[in-house]
C-alpha positions as CSV (number, residue, x, y, z in Angstrom):
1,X,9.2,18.3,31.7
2,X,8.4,16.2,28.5
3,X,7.1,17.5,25.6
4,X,3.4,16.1,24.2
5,X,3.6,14.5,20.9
6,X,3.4,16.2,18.0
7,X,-0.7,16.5,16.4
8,X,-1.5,18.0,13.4
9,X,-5.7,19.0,13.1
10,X,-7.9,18.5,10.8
11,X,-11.1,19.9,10.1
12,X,-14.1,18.7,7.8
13,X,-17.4,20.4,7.2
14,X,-19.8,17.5,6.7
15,X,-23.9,17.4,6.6
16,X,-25.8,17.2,9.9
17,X,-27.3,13.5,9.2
18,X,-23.5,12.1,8.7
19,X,-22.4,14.3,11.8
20,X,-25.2,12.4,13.6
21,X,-24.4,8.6,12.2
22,X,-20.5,9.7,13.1
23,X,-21.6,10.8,16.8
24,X,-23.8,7.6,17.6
25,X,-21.2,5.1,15.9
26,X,-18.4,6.8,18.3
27,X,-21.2,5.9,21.6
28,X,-21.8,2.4,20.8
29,X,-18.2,2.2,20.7
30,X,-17.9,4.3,24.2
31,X,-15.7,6.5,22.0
32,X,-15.3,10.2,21.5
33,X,-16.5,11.4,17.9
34,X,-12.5,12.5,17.4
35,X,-11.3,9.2,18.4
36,X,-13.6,7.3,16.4
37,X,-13.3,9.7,13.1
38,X,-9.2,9.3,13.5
39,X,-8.8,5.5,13.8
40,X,-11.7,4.9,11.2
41,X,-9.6,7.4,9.1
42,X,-6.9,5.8,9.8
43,X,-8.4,2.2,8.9
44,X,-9.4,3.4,5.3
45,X,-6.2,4.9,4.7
46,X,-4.0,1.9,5.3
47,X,-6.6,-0.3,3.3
48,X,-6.3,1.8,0.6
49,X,-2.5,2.5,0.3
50,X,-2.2,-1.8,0.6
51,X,-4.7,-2.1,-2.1
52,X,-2.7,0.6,-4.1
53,X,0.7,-0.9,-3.3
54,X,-0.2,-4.9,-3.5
55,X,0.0,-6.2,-7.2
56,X,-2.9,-8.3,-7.5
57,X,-2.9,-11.1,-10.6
58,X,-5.5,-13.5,-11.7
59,X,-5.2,-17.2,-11.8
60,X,-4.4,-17.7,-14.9
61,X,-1.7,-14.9,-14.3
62,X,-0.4,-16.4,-10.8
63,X,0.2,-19.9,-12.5
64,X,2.3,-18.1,-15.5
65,X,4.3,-16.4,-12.9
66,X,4.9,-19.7,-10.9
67,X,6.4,-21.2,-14.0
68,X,8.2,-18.5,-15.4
69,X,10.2,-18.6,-12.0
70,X,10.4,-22.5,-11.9
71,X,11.2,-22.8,-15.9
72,X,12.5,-19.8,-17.3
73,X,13.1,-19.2,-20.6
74,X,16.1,-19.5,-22.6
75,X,18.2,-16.1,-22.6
76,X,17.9,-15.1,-26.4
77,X,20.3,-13.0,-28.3
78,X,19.4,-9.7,-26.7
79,X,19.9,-10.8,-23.1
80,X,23.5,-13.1,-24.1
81,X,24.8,-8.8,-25.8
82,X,23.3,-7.4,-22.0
83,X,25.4,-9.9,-20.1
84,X,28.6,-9.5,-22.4
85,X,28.6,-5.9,-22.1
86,X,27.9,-5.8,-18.8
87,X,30.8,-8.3,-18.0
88,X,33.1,-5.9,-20.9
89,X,32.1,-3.0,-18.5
90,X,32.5,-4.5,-14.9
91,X,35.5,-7.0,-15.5
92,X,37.5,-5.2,-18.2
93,X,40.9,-3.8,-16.6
């Protein structure tokens, strides 16, 4: 016989005008309160871990970017010791 998936619960205490609000938003969706709570839950979670995760740059920003990575800039002395140290490291037998 297969096994259910796995749940894990969760339980909130919330004021009886929000438990209300929650309960009629689930009907006009024909869903239970549980269902609706989880997937709106859900929703908010996601938004927020994109929003967290996505760099987000102005204009001004955006067009500096764009031509740093069309036109860099020359590699100055700092970057020219990096590379020959690197290739004394990597290449040296």
């Amino acid at each position: 016989m297969p096994t259910p998936p796995a749940t894990a619960r969760l339980e909130a205490r919330l004021p009886p005008d929000v438990h209300a609000l929650l309960k009629r938003a689930a009907e006009l969706q024909g869903r239970t309160l549980t269902d609706f709570v989880v997937s709106a839950a859900h929703e908010a979670a996601q938004r927020t871990i994109a929003e967290a995760d996505g760099i987000r740059l102005s204009l001004i920003d955006q067009t500096r970017f764009a031509e740093a990575l069309l036109a860099p800039p020359a590699a100055n002395r700092a970057l020219n010791c990096a590379f020959t140290r690197r290739r004394q490291l990597l290449c040296d037998d």
